[in-house]
C-alpha positions as CSV (number, residue, x, y, z in Angstrom):
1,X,0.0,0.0,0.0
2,X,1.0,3.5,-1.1
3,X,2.2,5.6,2.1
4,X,2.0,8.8,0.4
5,X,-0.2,11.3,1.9
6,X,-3.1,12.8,-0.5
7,X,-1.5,15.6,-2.5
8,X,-4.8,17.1,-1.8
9,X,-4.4,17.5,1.9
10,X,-0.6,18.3,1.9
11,X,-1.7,21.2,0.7
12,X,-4.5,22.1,3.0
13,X,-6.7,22.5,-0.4
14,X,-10.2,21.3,-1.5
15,X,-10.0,19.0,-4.6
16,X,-12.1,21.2,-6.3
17,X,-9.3,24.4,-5.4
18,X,-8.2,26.6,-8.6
19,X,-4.6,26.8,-10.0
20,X,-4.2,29.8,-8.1
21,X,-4.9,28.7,-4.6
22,X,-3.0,25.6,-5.1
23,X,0.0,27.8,-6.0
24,X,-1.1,30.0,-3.1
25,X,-1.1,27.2,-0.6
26,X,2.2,26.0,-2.0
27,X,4.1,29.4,-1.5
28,X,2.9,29.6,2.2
29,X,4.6,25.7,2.5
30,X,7.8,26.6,1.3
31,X,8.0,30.0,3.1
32,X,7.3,28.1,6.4
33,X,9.3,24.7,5.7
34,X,11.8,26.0,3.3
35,X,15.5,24.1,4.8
36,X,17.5,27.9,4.6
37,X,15.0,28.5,7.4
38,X,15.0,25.4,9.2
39,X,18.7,24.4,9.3
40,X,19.4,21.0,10.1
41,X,15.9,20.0,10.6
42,X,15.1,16.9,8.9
43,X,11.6,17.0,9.4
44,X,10.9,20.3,7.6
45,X,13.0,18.9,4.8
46,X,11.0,16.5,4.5
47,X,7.5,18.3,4.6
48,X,9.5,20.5,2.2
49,X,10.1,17.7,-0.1
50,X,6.7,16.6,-0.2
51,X,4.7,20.0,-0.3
52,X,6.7,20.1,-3.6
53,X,6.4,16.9,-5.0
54,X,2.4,17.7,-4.5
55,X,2.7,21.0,-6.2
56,X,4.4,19.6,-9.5
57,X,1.8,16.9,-10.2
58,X,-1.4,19.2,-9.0
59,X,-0.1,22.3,-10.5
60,X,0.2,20.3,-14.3
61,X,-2.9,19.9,-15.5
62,X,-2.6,16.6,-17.3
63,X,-1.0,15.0,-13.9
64,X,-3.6,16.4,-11.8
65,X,-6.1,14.8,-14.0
66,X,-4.4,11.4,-13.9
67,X,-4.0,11.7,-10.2
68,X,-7.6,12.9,-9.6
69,X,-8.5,9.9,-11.5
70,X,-6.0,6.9,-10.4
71,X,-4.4,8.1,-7.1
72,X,-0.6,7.7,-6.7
73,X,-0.8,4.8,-9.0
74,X,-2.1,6.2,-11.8
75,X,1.4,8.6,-11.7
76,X,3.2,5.7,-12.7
77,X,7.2,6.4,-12.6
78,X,6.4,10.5,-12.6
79,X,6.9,12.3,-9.2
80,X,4.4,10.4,-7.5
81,X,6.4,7.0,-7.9
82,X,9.7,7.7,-8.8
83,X,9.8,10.9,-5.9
84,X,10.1,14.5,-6.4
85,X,12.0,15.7,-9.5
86,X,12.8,19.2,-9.0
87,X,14.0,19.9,-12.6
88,X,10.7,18.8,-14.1
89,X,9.1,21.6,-13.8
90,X,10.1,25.6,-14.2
91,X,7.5,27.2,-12.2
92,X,9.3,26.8,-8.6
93,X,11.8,29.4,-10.2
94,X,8.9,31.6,-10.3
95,X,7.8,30.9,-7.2
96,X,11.1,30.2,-5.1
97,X,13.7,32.7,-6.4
98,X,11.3,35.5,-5.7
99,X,10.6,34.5,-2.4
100,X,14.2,33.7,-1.2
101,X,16.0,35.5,-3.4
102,X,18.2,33.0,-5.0
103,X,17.9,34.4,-8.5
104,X,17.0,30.8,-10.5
105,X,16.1,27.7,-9.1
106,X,16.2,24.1,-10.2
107,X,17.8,24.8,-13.9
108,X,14.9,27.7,-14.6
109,X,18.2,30.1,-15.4
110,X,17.7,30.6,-19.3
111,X,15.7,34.0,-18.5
112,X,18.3,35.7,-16.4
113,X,21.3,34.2,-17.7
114,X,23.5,36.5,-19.7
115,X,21.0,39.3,-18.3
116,X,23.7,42.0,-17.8
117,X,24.8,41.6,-21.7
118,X,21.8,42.7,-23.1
119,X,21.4,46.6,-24.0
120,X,20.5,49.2,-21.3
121,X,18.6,52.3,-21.4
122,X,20.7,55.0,-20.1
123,X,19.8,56.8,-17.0
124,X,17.5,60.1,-17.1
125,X,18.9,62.9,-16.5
126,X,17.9,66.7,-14.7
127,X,19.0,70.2,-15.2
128,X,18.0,73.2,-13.4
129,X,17.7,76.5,-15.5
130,X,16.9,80.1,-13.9
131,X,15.2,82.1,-16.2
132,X,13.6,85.3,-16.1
133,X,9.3,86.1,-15.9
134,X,9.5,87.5,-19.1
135,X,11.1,84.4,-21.1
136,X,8.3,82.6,-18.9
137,X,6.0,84.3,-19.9
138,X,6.6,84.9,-23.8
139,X,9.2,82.1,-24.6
140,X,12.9,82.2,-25.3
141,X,15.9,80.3,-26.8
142,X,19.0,79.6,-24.7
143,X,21.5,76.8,-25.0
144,X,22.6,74.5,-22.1
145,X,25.7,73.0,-21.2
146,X,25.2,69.2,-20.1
147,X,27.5,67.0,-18.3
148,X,26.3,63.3,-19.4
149,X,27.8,60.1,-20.3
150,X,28.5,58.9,-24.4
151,X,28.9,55.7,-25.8
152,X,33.0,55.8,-26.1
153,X,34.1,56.7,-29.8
154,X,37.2,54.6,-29.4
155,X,36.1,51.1,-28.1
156,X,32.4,51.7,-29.5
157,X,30.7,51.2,-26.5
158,X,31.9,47.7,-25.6
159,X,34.7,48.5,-23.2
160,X,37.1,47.0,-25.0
161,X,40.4,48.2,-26.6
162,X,40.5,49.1,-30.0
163,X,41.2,45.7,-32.2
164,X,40.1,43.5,-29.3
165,X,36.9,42.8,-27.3
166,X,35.0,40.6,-24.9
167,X,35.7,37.4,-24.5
168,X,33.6,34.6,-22.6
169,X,33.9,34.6,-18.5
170,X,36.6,31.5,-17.4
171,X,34.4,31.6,-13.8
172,X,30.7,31.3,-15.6
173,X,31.8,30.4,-19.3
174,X,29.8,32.9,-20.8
175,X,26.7,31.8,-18.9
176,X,26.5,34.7,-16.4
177,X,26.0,32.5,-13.3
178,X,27.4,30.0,-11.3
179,X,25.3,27.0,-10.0
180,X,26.1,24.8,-7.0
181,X,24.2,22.8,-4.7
182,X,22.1,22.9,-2.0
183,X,20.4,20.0,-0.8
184,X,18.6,18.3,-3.1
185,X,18.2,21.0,-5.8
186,X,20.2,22.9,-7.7
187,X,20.7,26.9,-7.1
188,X,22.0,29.5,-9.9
189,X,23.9,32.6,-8.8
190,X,24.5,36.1,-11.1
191,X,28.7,35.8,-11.3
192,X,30.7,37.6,-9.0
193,X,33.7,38.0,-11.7
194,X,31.3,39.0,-14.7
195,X,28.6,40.6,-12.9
196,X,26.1,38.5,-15.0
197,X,27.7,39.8,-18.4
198,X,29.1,36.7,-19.4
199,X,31.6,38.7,-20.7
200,X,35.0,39.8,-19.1
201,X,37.6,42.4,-20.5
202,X,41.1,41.6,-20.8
203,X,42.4,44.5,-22.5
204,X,40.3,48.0,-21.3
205,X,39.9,50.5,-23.6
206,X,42.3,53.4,-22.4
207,X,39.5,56.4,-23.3
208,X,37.0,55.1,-20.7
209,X,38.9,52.3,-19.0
210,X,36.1,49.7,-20.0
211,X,33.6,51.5,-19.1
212,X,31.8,51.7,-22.3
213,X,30.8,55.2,-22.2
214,X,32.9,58.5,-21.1
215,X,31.3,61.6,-19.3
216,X,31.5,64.7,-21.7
217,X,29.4,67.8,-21.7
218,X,27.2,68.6,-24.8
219,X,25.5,72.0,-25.5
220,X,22.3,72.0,-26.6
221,X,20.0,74.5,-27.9
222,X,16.7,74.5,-25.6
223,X,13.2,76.1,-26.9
224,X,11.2,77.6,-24.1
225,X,7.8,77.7,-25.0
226,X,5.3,80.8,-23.9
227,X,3.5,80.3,-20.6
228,X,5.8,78.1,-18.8
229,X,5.6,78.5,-15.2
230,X,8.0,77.5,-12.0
231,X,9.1,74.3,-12.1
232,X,8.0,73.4,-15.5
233,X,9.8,70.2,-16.6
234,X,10.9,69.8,-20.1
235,X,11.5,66.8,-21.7
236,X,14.7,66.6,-24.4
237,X,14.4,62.8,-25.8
238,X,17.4,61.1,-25.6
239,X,19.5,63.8,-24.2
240,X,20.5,62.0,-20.7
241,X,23.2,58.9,-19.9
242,X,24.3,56.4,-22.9
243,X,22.6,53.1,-22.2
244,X,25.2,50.2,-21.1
245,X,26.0,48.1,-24.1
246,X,25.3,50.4,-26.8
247,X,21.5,50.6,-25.3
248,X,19.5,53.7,-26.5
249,X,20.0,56.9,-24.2
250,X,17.8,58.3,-21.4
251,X,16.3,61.4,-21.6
252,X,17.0,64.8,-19.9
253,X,14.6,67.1,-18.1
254,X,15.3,70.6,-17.8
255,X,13.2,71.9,-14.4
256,X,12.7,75.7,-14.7
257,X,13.0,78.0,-12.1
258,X,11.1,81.4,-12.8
259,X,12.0,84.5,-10.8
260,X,9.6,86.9,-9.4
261,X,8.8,89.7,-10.8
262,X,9.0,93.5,-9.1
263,X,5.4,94.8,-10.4
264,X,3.0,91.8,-11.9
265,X,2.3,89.0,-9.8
266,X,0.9,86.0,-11.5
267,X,-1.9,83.1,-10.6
268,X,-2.3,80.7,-13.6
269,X,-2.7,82.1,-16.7
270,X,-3.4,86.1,-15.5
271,X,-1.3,89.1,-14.1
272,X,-1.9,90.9,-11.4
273,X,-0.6,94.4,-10.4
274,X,-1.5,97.8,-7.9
275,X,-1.6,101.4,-8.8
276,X,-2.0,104.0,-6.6
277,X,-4.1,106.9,-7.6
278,X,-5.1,110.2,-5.6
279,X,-8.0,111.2,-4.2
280,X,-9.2,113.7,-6.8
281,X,-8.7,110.6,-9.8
282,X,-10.9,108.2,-7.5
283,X,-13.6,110.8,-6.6
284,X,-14.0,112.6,-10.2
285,X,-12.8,109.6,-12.6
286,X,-9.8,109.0,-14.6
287,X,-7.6,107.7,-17.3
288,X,-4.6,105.6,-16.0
289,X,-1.2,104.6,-17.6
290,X,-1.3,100.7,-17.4
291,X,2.4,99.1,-17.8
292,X,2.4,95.7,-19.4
293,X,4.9,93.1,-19.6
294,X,5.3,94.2,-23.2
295,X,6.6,97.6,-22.3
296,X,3.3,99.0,-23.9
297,X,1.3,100.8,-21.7
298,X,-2.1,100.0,-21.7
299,X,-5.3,103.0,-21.1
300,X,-7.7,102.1,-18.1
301,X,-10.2,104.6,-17.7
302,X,-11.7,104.3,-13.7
303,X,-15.0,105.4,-13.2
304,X,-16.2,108.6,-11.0
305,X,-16.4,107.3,-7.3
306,X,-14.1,104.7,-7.3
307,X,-13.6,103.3,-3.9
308,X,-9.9,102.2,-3.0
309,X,-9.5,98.1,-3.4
310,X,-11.3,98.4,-6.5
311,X,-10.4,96.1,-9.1
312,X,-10.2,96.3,-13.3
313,X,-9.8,94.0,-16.2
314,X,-8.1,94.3,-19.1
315,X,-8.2,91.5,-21.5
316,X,-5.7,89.5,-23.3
317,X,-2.7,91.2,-21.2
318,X,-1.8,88.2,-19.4
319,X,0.5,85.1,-19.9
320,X,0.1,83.2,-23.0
321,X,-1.4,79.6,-22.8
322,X,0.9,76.8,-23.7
323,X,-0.3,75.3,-27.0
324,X,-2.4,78.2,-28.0
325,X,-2.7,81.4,-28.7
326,X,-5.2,82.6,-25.9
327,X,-4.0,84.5,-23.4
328,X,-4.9,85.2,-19.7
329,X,-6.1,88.8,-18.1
330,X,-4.6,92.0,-16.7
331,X,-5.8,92.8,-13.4
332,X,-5.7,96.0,-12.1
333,X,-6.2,97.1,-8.4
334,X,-6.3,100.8,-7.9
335,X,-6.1,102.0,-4.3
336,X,-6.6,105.6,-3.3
337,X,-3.9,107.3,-1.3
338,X,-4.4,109.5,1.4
339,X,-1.2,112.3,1.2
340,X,0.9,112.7,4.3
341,X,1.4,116.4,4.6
342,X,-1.1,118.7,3.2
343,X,-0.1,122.4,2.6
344,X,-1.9,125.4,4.2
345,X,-3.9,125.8,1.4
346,X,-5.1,122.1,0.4
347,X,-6.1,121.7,4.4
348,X,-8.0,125.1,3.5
349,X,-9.9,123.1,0.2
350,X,-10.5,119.5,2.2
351,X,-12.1,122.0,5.3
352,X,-14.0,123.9,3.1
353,X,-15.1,120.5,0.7
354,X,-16.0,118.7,4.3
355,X,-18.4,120.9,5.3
356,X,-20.1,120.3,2.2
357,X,-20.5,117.0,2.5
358,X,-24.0,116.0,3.3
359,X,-23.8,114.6,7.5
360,X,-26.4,111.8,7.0
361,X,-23.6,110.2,4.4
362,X,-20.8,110.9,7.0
363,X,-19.3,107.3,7.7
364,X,-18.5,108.2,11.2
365,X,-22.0,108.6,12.0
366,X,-23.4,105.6,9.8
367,X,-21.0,103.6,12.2
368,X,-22.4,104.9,15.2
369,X,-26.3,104.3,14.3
370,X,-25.3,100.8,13.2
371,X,-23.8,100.4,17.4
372,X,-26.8,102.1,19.1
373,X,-29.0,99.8,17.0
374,X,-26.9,96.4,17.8
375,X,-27.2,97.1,21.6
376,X,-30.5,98.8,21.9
């Protein structure tokens, strides 16, 4: 009689359970039973052993369906008779080397292997330009200087020195890892000497001393569009680090930095500015002199009465939107100011205008109604 405990229950799964909670409940056995964290415990070797040799006939389909139907028997000399083969199946370097961090299990090493001799995308690069509000706000052209790494001219990008190149790794033979054992399976590690490469360099290349690449700044000519703001990013395709092993380039991203400006502030897309005006202009009306970021003054008549803190528009003398050509607002606060000295005969004029000034508007006694009213 077969001593082999249902695959079923070493599992702690229904027979009806999905492919993904058999793989589930497998995971959870070889996290807790796994020998690397049970040293020289025979026992969890052993449940280890057989939680396995239960996942690789109920995680196949056509073994499951043979087991489901026959039992242990009906495996004949698969894992069920002959015991647990871990190099029949690929999956447990799936499961395994992400969980333990062994890089490939059990044979599984075709993916990684020779991983660090494929082509690279360089790194990405970032530059920080100051630029003025007024290239913010209408655009400029500038160039940069860029400190980045190039593919090497002399070796080509491969390290090598001119007339040679990379030969095969004497520690990995070109494979890019080493395997050894461990217990009962076998256990794939990236090379130490190559790095994964496969490849080792006798003879460096003197410009970049095998490197590959060589750091060397490049200036570039940079568009600034209109209506950029702080801390815009620009992209420049291709413009940052030279990938490893002739790989295609990263890319650079210019971050702007946009100084303030004495006069305008701005909030989006519009400008906003004060102007002081006199008494006189705010009671009886005016014309003002507008500046604009354009140099060109701009006419904004104020109305007859115009209280200080008053605010005006003037259209289309903001910042230009990005991919149009709309443009955001002007907007003007006026606010009335109140001299400091007064000669003998202005305080003579303000006097006389006072007591022309009809009492039942005076604010001072509007004030004092609205109090007596409160508390009464």
């Amino acid at each position: 009689m077969n001593g082999k405990r249902d695959y079923y229950e070493v599992l702690g799964v229904v027979r009806t359970a999905s492919e993904q909670e058999i793989k589930s409940a497998y995971r959870k056995l070889a996290l807790q039973y796994h020998p690397d964290r049970n040293p020289n415990n025979h026992e969890a070797e052993e449940r280890f052993k057989e939680a396995a040799e239960a996942y690789s006939v109920l995680s196949d389909a056509q073994k499951r369906a043979q087991y489901d139907r026959f039992g242990h028997a009906g495996l004949g000399s698969a894992a069920g008779a002959g015991g647990f083969d871990p190099n029949a199946f690929a999956d447990f370097s799936d499961i395994l080397g992400d969980i333990f961090g062994f890089g490939d299990l059990f044979g599984g090493g075709g993916r990684r292997g020779q991983g660090g001799n494929r082509a690279q995308r360089g790194s990405d690069l970032r530059y920080d330009l100051e630029i003025s509000f007024e290239e913010a706000a209408f655009g400029a052209a500038t160039k940069i200087k860029v400190p980045r790494r190039q593919t090497c001219a002399d070796c080509g990008g491969n390290g090598a020195k001119k007339g040679s190149g990379p030969s095969n790794c004497p520690t990995c033979n070109g494979h890019g890892q080493v395997r050894f054992q461990q217990g009962f399976f076998s256990i794939a590690r990236t090379c130490s000497h190559c790095r994964g490469s496969g490849k080792v360099i006798k003879e460096p290349c003197q410009s970049c001393r095998g490197q590959g690449s060589i750091e060397k700044e490049k200036t570039l000519e940079l568009k600034i569009p209109a209506g950029v703001d702080h801390e815009t990013k620009l992209r420049i395709t291709g413009e940052g680090d030279a990938g490893p092993n002739n790989g295609p380039s990263g890319d650079l991203y210019v971050v702007l930095h946009v100084h303030e400006h004495e006069f305008f502030e701005r909030r989006e897309h519009d400008l906003f500015c004060q102007i002081p005006i006199s008494f006189p202009q705010a009671a009886l009306g005016a014309e003002l002199t507008v500046p604009t970021l354009e140099k060109e003054d701009e006419k904004l008549e104020i109305p007859a009465g115009t209280q200080t803190g008053a605010t005006f528009r003037i259209k289309g003398r903001g910042i230009s939107k990005r991919g149009g050509a709309a443009r955001g607002d002007l907007y003007v606060t006026v606010n009335v100011l109140v001299p400091a000295r007064l000669s003998k005969e202005q305080k003579e004029l303000l006097t006389k205008f006072a007591t022309t000034v009809d009492t039942e508007n005076k604010p001072q006694k509007k004030i004092l109604e609205r109090v007596r009213e409160i508390f009464s």
